[in-house]
C-alpha positions as CSV (number, residue, x, y, z in Angstrom):
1,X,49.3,22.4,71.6
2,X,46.8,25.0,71.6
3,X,46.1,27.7,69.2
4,X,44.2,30.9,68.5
5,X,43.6,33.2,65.8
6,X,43.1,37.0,65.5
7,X,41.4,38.8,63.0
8,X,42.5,42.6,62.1
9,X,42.2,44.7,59.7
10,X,45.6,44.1,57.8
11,X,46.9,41.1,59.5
12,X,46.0,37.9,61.0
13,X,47.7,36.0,63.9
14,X,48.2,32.6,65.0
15,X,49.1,32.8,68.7
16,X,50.6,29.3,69.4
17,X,51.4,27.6,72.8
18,X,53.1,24.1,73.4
19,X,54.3,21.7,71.5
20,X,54.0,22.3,67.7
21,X,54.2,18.6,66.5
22,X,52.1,16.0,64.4
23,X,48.4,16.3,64.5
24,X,48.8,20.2,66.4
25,X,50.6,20.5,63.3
26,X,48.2,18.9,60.5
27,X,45.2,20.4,62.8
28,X,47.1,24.1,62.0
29,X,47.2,23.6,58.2
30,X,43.9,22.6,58.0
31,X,42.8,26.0,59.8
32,X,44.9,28.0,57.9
33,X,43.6,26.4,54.3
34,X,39.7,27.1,55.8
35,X,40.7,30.6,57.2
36,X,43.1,31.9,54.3
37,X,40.0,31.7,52.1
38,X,38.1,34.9,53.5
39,X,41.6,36.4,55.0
40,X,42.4,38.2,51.7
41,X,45.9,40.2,51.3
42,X,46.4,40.0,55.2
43,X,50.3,39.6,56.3
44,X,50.2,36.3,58.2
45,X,51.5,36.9,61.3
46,X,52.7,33.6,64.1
47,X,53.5,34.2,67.5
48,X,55.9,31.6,68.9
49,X,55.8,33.2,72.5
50,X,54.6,30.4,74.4
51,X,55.9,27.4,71.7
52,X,58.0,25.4,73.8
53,X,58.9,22.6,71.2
54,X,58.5,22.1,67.6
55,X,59.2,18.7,65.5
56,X,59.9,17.7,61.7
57,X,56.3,18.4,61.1
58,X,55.7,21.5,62.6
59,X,59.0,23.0,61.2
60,X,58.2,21.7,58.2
61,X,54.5,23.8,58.3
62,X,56.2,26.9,60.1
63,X,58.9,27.0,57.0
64,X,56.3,26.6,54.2
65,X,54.1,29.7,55.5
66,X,57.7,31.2,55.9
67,X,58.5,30.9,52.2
68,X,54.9,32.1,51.3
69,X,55.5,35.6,53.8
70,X,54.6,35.0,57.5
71,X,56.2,36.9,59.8
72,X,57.2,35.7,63.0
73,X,57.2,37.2,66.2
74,X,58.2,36.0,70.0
75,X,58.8,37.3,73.6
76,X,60.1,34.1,74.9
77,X,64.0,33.3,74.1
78,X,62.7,29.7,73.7
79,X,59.7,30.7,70.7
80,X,62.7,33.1,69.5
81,X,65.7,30.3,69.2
82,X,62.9,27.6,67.8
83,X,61.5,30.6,65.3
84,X,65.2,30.9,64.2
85,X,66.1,27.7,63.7
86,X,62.7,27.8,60.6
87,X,63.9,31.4,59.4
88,X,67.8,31.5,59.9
89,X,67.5,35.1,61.1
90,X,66.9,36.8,64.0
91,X,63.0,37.4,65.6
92,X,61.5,40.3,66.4
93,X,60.1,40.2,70.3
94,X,57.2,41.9,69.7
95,X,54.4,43.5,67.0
96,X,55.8,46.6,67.8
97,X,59.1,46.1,66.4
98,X,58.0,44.9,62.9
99,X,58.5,47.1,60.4
C-alpha cells in the first residue's frame, strides 16, 4: 500500500493505492493523527481509486473516519464496491460530483 496526501484550501485528500490492510493501515492512522493537527475544519476527503483490497483493519480505519465525516470518492468499480461495502451507499466517481 502506498499513500499520498494533498493539501487544499478546504479539503485534504488521502489518495490510496493497493492493499489497505495491517500495518498500511496502522501507518495511515498515525498520519492522519500527525496531519489532522494543523488541517483545521478541512472535509477529509479518501480516494479509493486504485485500492484494490481492504481487510478487517483497514475497514475498520476507513469506517471510523466515515463516522467522523470523510467523504469518499473512486473511479475504479473495484475502490467503488470496496468504498461501499465501509459506507452502505453508493460512491461518487469523482471530486466533481460531490456536492
Amino acid at each position: 500500500m502506498s499513500y499520498f496526501m494533498h493539501y487544499g484550501p478546504k479539503t485534504v485528500t488521502f489518495e490510496i493505492s493497493g492493499t489497505l490492510a495491517g500495518n498500511g493501515a496502522r501507518a495511515l492512522a498515525q498520519e492522519w493523527r500527525t496531519a489532522s493537527s494543523v488541517i483545521g475544519n478541512r472535509l477529509l476527503i479518501v480516494d479509493f481509486t486504485l485500492v484494490t483490497e481492504i481487510d478487517s483493519a483497514g475497514r475498520e480505519l476507513m469506517r471510523r473516519w466515515y463516522l467522523k465525516g470523510a467523504r469518499f470518492v473512486s473511479a475504479s468499480p473495484t475502490g467503488r464496491l470496496l468504498v461501499q461495502t465501509i459506507t452502505g451507499t453508493p460512491v461518487p466517481g469523482s471530486l466533481d460530483r460531490m456536492a
